[in-house]
C-alpha positions as CSV (number, residue, x, y, z in Angstrom):
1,X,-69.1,-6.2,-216.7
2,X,-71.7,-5.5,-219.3
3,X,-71.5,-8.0,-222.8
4,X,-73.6,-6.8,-225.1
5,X,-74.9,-9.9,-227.2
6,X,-77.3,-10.5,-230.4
7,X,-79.4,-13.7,-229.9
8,X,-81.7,-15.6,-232.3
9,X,-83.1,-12.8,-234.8
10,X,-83.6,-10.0,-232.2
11,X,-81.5,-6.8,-232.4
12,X,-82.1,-6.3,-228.4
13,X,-79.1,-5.8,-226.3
14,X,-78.6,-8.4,-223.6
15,X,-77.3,-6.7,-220.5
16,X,-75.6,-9.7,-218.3
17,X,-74.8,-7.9,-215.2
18,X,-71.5,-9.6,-212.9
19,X,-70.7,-6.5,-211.1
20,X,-71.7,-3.2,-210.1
21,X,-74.8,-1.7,-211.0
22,X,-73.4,1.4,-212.0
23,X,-71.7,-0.1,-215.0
24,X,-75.2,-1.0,-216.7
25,X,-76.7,1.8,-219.5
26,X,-79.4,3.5,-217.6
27,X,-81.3,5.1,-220.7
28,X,-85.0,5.8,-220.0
29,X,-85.4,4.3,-223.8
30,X,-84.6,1.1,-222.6
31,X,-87.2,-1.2,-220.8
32,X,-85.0,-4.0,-218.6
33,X,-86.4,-7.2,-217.4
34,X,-84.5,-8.5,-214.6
35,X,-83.7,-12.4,-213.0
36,X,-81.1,-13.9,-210.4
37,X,-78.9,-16.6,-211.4
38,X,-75.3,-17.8,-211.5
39,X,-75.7,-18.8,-215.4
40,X,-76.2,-15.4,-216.4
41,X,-76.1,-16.4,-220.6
42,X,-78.9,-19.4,-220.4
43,X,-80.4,-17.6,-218.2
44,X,-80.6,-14.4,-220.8
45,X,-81.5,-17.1,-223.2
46,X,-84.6,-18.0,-221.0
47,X,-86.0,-14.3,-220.7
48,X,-85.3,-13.1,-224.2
49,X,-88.6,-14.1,-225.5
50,X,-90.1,-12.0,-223.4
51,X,-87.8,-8.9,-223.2
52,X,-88.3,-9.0,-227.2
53,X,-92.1,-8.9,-227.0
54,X,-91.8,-5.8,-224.3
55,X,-89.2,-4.0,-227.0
56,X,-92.4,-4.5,-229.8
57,X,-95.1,-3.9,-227.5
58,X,-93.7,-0.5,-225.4
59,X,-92.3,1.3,-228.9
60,X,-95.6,3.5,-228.1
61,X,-94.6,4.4,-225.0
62,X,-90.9,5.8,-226.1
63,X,-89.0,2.3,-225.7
64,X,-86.7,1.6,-228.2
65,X,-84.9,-1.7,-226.7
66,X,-85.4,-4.8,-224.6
67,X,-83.3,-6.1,-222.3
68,X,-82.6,-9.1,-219.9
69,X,-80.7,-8.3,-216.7
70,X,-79.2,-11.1,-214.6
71,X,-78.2,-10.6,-211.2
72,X,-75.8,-12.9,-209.0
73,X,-77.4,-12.2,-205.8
74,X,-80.8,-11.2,-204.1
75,X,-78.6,-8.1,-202.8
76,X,-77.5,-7.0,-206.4
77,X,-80.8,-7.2,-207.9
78,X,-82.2,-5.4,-205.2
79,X,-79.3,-2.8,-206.2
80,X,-80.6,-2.7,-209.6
81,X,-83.9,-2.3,-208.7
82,X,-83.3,1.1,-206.4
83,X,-81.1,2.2,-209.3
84,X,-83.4,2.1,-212.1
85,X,-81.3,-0.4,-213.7
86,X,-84.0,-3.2,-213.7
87,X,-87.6,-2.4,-214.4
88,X,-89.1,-5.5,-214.1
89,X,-88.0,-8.1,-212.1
90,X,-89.9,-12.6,-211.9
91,X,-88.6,-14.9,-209.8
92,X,-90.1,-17.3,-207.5
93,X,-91.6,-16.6,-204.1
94,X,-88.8,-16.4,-202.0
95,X,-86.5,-13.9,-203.5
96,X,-89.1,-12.1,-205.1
97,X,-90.3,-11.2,-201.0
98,X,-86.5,-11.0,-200.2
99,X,-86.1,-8.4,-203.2
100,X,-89.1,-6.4,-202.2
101,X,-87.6,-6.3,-198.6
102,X,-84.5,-4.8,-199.5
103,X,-84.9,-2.2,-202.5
104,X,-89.0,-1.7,-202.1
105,X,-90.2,-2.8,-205.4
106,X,-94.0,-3.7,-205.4
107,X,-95.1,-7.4,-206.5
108,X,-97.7,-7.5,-209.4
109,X,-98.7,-10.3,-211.0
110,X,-98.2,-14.2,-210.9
111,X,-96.2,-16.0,-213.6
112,X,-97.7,-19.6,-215.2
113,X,-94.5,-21.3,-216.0
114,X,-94.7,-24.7,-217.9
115,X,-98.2,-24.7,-217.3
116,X,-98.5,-24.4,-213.2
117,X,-99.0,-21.4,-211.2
118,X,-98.7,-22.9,-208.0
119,X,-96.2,-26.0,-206.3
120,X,-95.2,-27.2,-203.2
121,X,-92.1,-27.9,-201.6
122,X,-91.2,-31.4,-200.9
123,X,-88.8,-33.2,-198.3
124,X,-88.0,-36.2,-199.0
125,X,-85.4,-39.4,-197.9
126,X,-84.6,-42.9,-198.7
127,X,-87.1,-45.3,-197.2
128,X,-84.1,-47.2,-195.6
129,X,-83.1,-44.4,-194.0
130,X,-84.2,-44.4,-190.8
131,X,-85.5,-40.7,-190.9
132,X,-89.8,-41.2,-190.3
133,X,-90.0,-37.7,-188.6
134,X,-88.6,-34.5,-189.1
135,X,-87.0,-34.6,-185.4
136,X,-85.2,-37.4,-187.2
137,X,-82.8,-35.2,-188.9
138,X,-80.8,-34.1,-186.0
139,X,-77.5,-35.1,-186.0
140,X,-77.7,-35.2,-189.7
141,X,-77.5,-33.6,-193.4
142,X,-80.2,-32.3,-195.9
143,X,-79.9,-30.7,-199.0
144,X,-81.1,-27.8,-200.2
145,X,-80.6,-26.3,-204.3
146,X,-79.2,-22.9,-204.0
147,X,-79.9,-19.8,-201.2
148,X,-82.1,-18.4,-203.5
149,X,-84.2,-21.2,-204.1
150,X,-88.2,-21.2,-202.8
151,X,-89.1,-24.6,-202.8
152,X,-85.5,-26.2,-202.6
153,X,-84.6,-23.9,-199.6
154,X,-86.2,-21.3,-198.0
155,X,-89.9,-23.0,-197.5
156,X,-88.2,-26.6,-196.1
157,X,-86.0,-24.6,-193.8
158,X,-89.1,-22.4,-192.5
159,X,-90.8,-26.1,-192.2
160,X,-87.7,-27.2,-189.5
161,X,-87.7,-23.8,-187.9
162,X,-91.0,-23.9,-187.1
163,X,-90.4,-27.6,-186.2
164,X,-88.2,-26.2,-183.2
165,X,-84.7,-27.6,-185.0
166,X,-81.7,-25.7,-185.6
167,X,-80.4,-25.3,-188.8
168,X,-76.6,-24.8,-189.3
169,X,-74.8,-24.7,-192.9
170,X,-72.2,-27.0,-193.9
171,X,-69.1,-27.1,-196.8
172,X,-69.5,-30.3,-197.2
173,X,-72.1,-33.6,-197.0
174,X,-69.1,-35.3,-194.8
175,X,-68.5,-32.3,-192.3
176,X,-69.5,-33.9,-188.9
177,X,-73.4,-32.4,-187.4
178,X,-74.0,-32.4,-183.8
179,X,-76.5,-34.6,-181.9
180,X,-78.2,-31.0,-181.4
181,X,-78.4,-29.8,-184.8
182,X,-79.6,-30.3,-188.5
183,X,-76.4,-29.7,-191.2
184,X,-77.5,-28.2,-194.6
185,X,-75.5,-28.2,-197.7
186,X,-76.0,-26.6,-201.7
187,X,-76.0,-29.3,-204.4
188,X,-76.4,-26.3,-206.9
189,X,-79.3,-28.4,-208.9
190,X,-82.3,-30.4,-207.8
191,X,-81.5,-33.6,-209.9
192,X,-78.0,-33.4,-207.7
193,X,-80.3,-33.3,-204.8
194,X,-81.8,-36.4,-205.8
195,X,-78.6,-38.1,-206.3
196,X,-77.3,-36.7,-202.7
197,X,-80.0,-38.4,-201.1
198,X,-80.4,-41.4,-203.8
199,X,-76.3,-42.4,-202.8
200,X,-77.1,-41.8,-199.1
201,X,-74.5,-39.0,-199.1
202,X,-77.2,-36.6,-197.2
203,X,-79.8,-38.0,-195.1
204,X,-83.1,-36.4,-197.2
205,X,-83.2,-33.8,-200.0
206,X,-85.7,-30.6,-200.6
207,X,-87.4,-29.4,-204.1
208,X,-90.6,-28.7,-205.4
209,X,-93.3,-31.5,-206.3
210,X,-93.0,-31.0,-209.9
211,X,-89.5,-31.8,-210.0
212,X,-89.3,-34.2,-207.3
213,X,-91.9,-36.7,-209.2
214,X,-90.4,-35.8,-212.5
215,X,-86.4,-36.7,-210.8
216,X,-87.5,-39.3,-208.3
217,X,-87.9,-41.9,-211.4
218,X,-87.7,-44.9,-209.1
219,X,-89.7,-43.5,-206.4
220,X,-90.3,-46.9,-204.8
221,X,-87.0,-46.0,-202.9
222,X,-88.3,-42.8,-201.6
223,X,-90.1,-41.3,-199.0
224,X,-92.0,-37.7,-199.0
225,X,-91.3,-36.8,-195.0
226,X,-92.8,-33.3,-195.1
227,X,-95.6,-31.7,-197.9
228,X,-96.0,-28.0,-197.4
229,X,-98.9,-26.1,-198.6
230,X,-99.8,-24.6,-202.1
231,X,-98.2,-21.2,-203.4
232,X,-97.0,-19.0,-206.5
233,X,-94.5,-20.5,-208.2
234,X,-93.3,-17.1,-209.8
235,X,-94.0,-13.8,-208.9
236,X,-93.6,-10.6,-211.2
237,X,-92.6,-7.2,-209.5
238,X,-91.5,-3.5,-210.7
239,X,-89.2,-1.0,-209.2
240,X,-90.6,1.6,-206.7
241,X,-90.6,4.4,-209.5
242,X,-92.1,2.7,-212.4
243,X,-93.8,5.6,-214.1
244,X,-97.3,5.0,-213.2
245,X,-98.6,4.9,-217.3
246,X,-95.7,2.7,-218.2
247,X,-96.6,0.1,-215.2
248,X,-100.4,0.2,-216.0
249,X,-99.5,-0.4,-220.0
250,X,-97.0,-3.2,-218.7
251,X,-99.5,-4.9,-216.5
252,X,-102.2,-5.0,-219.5
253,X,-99.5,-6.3,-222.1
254,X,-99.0,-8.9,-219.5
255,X,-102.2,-10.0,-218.7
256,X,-103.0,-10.0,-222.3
257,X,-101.0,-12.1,-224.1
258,X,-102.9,-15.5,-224.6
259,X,-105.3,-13.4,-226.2
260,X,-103.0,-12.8,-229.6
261,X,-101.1,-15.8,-231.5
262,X,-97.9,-13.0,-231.3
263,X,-98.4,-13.2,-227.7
264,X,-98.9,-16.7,-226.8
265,X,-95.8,-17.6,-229.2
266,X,-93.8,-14.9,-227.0
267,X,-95.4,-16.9,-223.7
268,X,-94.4,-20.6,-225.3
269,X,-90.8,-19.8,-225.6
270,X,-90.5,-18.2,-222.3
271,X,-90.3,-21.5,-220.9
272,X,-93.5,-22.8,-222.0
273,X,-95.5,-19.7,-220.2
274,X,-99.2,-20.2,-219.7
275,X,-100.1,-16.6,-218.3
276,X,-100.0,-14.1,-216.0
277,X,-102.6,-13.5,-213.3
278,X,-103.4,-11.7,-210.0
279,X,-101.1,-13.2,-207.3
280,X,-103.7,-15.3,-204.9
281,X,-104.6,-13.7,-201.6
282,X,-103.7,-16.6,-199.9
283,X,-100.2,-16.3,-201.1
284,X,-100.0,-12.3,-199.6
285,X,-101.2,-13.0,-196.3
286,X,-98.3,-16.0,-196.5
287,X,-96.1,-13.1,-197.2
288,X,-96.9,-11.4,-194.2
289,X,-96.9,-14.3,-191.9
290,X,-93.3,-15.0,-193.1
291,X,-91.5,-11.8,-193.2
292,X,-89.4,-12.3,-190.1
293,X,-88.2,-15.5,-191.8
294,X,-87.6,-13.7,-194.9
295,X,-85.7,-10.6,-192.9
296,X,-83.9,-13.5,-190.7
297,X,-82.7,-15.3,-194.3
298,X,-81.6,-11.6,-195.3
299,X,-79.2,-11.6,-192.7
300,X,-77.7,-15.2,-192.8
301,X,-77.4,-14.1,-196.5
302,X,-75.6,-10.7,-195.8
C-alpha cells in the first residue's frame, strides 16, 4: 500500500511502503531514500529533511522528486533494494550488514546523528539483583528493543554467544527459562527496557550508552554488567546499481553539507545531523569478523 502524503512545505511524495515492493512507483526521476521501522509516518517525518534536500540538490542530474521509503523488515528493504525501489538506504550497524547480506547493496558513508558517530551497547541490571556475571543470566530473562535493533539486540546477544550461553526467545517476561538457558523478550522501546528491568520484570536490559544514561535517571539502582566496544552508530548504503555518476554526485552532496547554511539546516532537522564521514576501518574489519553472526540472525529472522 502506497499513501502518497504532503508534509511541511515540500511537494515530495512520501512513499510509505507496508507491502510488496512491486506496488511502489519505480520512475528513474525519482531519487528514494529508504529506512526500516514499524512507524512508517514518524518515521517518514524523520527522513523528509533529507529526501527534500536530495530532490533540490539532484534536479541536475534528471531527479525531479524525493522520497522516503519505510520498510517493515530487513527482508523487505533488502527487496527494495534489489528492485530499484530504494536508492539509498541509513540505518544502524546491524541491519545495515544484514541488508547488505541479503540484496548486495554497498555501504558508503557514516551518519553523525544528534551529534555522535559512534556508541556502545550496554547491559545492564538492578544492583539487587543478584546477576554480577553474565553466566548469571541463565535461568533467566533480558530484554532486548526490537530484532532490528544494533545496540539493543544484535551486539548484546553476540556478547552472550560468545560468552558460551544459549539464547532462546520468549512471548512473554513470565514464560518459564530453563536452568540451561538465557530467555529474551522485545519491549518495542528502550525506555520500556528500562522500566522491564527497573520493576524487576526481566532480570537486566540492553541499549546503547547514550540512551541508557539518558533513561537510567536514577542510576544509583543500576548496574552496567557488560560494555562492548566502540562503533558506527549509522551507516549509509546504496543499491548494487546505483548509476556510478549519480552515486559519486550523492556521496559529495553528502559529505558536503556542513559546508552551506542550506545544508546544515537540511542536517539539523534530520534529527539533529552533524555529518557524514568515511565509515572507520575498525568498524569494517568488525563487519567481517561478525558475518556468521549476522547470516546466523538472518536465519532466526527468516
Amino acid at each position: 500500500m502506497i499513501m502518497p502524503r504532503c508534509l511541511g512545505n515540500t511537494l515530495s511524495l512520501v512513499a510509505i511502503v507496508l507491502l510488496s515492493p512491486q506496488l511502489l512507483d519505480a520512475s528513474a526521476a525519482s531519487f528514494k531514500l529508504g529506512s526500516i521501522s514499524k512507524a512508517p509516518v514518524s518515521e517518514t517525518r524523520k527522513f523528509l529533511p533529507l529526501a527534500t534536500y536530495f530532490e533540490r540538490q539532484l534536479q541536475s542530474e534528471g531527479i525531479s522528486q524525493g522520497k522516503v521509503v519505510v520498510a517493515e523488515s530487513i527482508s523487505v528493504m533488502s527487496s527494495f533494494l534489489k528492485t530499484r525501489q530504494v536508492d539509498i538506504y541509513i540505518d544502524s550497524f546491524f541491519p545495515a550488514v544484514a541488508v547488505s547480506r541479503l540484496s548486495g547493496s554497498k555501504l558508503l558513508l557514516r551518519r553523525w546523528k544528534m551529534g555522535k558517530g559512534d556508541y556502545r551497547s550496554i547491559i545492564f541490571t538492578r544492583k539487587d539483583s543478584g546477576v554480577a556475571r553474565l553466566e548469571d543470566l541463565k535461568g533467566k530473562i533480558i530484554a532486548f528493543e526490537e530484532p532490528f535493533g544494533s545496540a539493543s539486540y544484535f551486539f548484546p546477544k553476540v556478547v552472550l554467544l560468545e560468552n558460551g550461553l544459549r539464547l532462546v526467545p520468549k512471548k512473554h517476561a513470565i514464560d518459564p527459562v530453563k536452568p540451561d538457558e538465557v530467555g529474551y523478550v522485545f519491549t518495542h522501546g528502550d525506555t520500556n527496557t528500562v522500566f522491564s528491568v527497573m520493576n524487576g520484570e526481566v532480570a537486566a536490559g540492553a541499549t546503547d550508552d547514550q540512551k541508557y544514561f539518558t533513561l537510567a535517571k536514577n542510576l544509583d539502582n543500576f548496574n552496567i554488567l557488560h560494555e562492548t566496544g566502540l562503533f558506527s552508530r549509522q551507516i549509509v548504503s546504496h543499491r548494487l546499481d546505483l548509476p556510478a555518476p549519480l552515486l559519486k554526485r550523492v556521496r559529495e552532496i553528502l559529505l558536503h553539507m556542513p559546508q552551506t547554511e542550506e545544508g546544515r539546516k537540511a542536517l539539523q532537522a534530520f534529527e539533529g545531523t552533524t555529518k557524514f564521514d568515511e565509515i572507520p576501518v575498525r568498524d569494517l574489519e568488525l563487519m567481517t569478523r561478525l558475518k556468521k553472526y549476522v547470516d546466523a540472525e538472518l536465519k532466526v529472522q527468516r
